[in-house]
C-alpha positions in Angstrom: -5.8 17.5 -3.2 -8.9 16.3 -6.0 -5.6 15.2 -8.2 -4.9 12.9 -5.2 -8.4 12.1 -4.6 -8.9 10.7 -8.2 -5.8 8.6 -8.5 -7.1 7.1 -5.2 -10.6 6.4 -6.8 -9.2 5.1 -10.0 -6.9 2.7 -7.9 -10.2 1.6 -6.1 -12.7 1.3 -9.5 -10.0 -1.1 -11.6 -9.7 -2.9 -8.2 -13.4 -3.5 -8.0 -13.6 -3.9 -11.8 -10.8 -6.8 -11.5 -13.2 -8.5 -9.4 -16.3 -8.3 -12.1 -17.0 -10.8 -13.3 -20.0 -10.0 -16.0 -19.1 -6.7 -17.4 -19.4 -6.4 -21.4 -16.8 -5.1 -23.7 -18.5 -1.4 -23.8 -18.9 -1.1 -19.8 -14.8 -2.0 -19.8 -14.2 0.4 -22.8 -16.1 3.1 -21.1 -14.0 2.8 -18.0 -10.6 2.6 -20.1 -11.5 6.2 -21.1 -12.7 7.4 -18.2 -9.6 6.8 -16.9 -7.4 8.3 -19.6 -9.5 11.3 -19.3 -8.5 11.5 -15.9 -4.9 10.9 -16.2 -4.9 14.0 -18.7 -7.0 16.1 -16.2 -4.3 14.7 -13.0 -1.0 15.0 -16.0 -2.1 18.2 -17.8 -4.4 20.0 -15.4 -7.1 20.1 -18.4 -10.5 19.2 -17.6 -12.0 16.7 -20.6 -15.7 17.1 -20.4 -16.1 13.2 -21.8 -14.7 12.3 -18.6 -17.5 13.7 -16.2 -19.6 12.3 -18.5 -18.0 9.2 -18.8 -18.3 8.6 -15.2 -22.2 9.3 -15.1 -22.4 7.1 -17.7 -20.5 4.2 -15.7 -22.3 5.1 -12.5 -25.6 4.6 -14.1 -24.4 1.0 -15.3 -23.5 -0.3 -12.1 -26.4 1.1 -10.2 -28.1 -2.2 -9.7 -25.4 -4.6 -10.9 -21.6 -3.1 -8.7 -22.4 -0.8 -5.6 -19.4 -0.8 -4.9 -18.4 0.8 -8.3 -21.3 2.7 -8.6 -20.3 4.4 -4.8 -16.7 5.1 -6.2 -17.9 6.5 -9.5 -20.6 9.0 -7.4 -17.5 10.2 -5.1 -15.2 10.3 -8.5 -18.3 12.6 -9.5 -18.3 14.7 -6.5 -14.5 15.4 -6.9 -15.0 16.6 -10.2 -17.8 18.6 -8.8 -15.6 20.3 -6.4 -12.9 21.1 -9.1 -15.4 22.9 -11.1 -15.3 20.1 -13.8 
């Protein structure tokens, strides 16, 4: 069910992160891992550490800037929380 859960959050972040319009290199590189961390935790069932940490990370940059990304990175985060990650 969280695998589920994630893929449906990553779908909505890189649909929000499409529409951005002002988001540097580092905020785009940051995201790029976050999800490759998470297709290892959905593929492989291991948990990467960076990847909770890369989504705090991202949630803190688009506090004021993306609420609508910051909202899908704090439910990405509660997921993870739930799966024990």
């Amino acid at each position: 069910m969280g695998q589920d859960k994630i893929k449906f959050l990553l779908k909505e972040l890189n649909q929000e992160l499409a529409l951005a319009d002002n988001l540097d290199e580092d905020t785009l590189e940051l995201a790029r891992q976050l999800e490759r961390d998470m297709e290892q935790l959905i593929e492989r069932s291991e948990p990467v550490a960076a990847g909770l940490e890369n989504a705090i990370a991202l949630e803190a940059r688009f506090t004021a800037t993306h609420p609508v990304a910051e909202r899908i990175l704090r439910e990405l985060i509660a997921v993870l929380g739930r799966m024990g990650i």
